[in-house]
C-alpha positions as CSV (number, residue, x, y, z in Angstrom):
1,X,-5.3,5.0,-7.7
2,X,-5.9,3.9,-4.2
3,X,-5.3,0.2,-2.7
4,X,-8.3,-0.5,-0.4
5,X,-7.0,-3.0,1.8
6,X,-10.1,-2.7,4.4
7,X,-8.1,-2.6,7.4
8,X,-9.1,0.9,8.5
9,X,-5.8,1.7,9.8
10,X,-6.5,5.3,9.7
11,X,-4.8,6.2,6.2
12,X,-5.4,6.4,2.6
13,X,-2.6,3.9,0.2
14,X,-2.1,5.2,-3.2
15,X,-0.1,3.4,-6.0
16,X,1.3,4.6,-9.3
17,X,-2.0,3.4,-12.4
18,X,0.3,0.9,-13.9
19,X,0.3,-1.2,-11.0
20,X,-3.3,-1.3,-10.1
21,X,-4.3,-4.5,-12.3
22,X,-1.6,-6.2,-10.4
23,X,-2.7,-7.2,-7.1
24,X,0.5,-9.5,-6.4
25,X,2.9,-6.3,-6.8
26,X,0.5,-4.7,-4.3
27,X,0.8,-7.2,-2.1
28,X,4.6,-7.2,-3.0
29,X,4.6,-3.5,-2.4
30,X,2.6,-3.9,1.2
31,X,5.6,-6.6,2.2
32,X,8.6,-4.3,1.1
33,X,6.8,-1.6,3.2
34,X,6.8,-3.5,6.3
35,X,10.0,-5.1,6.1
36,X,8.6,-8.4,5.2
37,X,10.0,-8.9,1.5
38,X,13.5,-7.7,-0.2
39,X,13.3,-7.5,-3.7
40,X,16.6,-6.7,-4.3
41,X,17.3,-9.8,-6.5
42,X,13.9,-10.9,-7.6
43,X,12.8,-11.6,-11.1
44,X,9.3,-11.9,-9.9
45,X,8.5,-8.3,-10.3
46,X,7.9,-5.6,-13.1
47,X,9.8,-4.0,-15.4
48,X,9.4,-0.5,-13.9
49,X,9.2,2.3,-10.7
50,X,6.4,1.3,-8.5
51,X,5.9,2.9,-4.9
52,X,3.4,3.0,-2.5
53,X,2.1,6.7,-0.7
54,X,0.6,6.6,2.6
55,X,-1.6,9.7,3.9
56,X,-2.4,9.5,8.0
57,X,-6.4,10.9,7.6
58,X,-7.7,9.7,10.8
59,X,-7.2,6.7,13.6
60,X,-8.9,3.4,13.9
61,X,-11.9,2.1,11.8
62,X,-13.8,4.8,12.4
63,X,-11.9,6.8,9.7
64,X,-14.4,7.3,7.6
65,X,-15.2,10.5,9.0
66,X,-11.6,11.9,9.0
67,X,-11.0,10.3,5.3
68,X,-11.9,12.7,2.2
69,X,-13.8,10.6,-0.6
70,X,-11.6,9.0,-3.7
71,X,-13.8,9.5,-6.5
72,X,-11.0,8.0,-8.6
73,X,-9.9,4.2,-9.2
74,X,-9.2,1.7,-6.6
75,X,-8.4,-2.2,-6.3
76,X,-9.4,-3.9,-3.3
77,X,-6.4,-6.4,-1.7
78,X,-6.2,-8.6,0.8
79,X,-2.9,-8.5,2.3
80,X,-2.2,-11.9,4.5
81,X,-2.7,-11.7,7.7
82,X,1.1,-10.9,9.0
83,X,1.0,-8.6,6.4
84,X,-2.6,-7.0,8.0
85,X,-0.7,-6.8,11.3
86,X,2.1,-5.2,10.2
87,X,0.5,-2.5,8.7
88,X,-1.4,-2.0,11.9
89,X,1.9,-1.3,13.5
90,X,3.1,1.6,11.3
91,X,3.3,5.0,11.7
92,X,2.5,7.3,9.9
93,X,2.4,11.2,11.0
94,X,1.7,12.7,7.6
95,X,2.9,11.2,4.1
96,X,5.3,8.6,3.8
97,X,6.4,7.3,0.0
98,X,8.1,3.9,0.0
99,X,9.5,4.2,-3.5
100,X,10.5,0.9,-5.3
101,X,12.7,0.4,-8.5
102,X,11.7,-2.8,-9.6
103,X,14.0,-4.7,-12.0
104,X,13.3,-7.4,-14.2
């Protein structure tokens, strides 16, 4: 399933199927991934392995060329804005996988 958060930063964000009705553990995802949440001791979180798989398919908003088409699921988000920003700022050459145990 892919998290459309209409940035276009220039990469494609899939999550695992369980987690796509739950847009705060996207959003919590999104904040682990830029540094901006620990959820080492949180109980606000699911029961089970969550991560979040970034694929660099183009640069900028004009993406949409460079981007194949997801036929498949998605869930539009809407990170906050220091979130948005964050994002903006990370790098990604190829694939990277934040995986994420989450413990109740």
């Amino acid at each position: 399933m892919i998290a459309d958060i209409g940035m276009g930063a220039g990469y494609l964000m899939f999550i695992p199927h369980h987690v796509g009705d739950q847009r705060r553990h996207i959003i919590q995802l999104l904040n682990v991934t830029c540094g901006r949440e620990d959820v080492s001791g949180s109980s606000d979180i699911m029961a089970h392995d969550a991560y979040l798989l970034m694929v660099r398919c183009g640069a900028g908003t004009d993406r949409q060329a460079e981007c194949p088409i997801w036929d498949g699921n998605s869930i539009q988000v809407e990170p906050t804005a220091e979130t948005a920003i964050a994002l903006s700022h990370i790098g990604v050459g190829g694939i990277l996988m934040i995986p994420l145990v989450l413990i109740k």
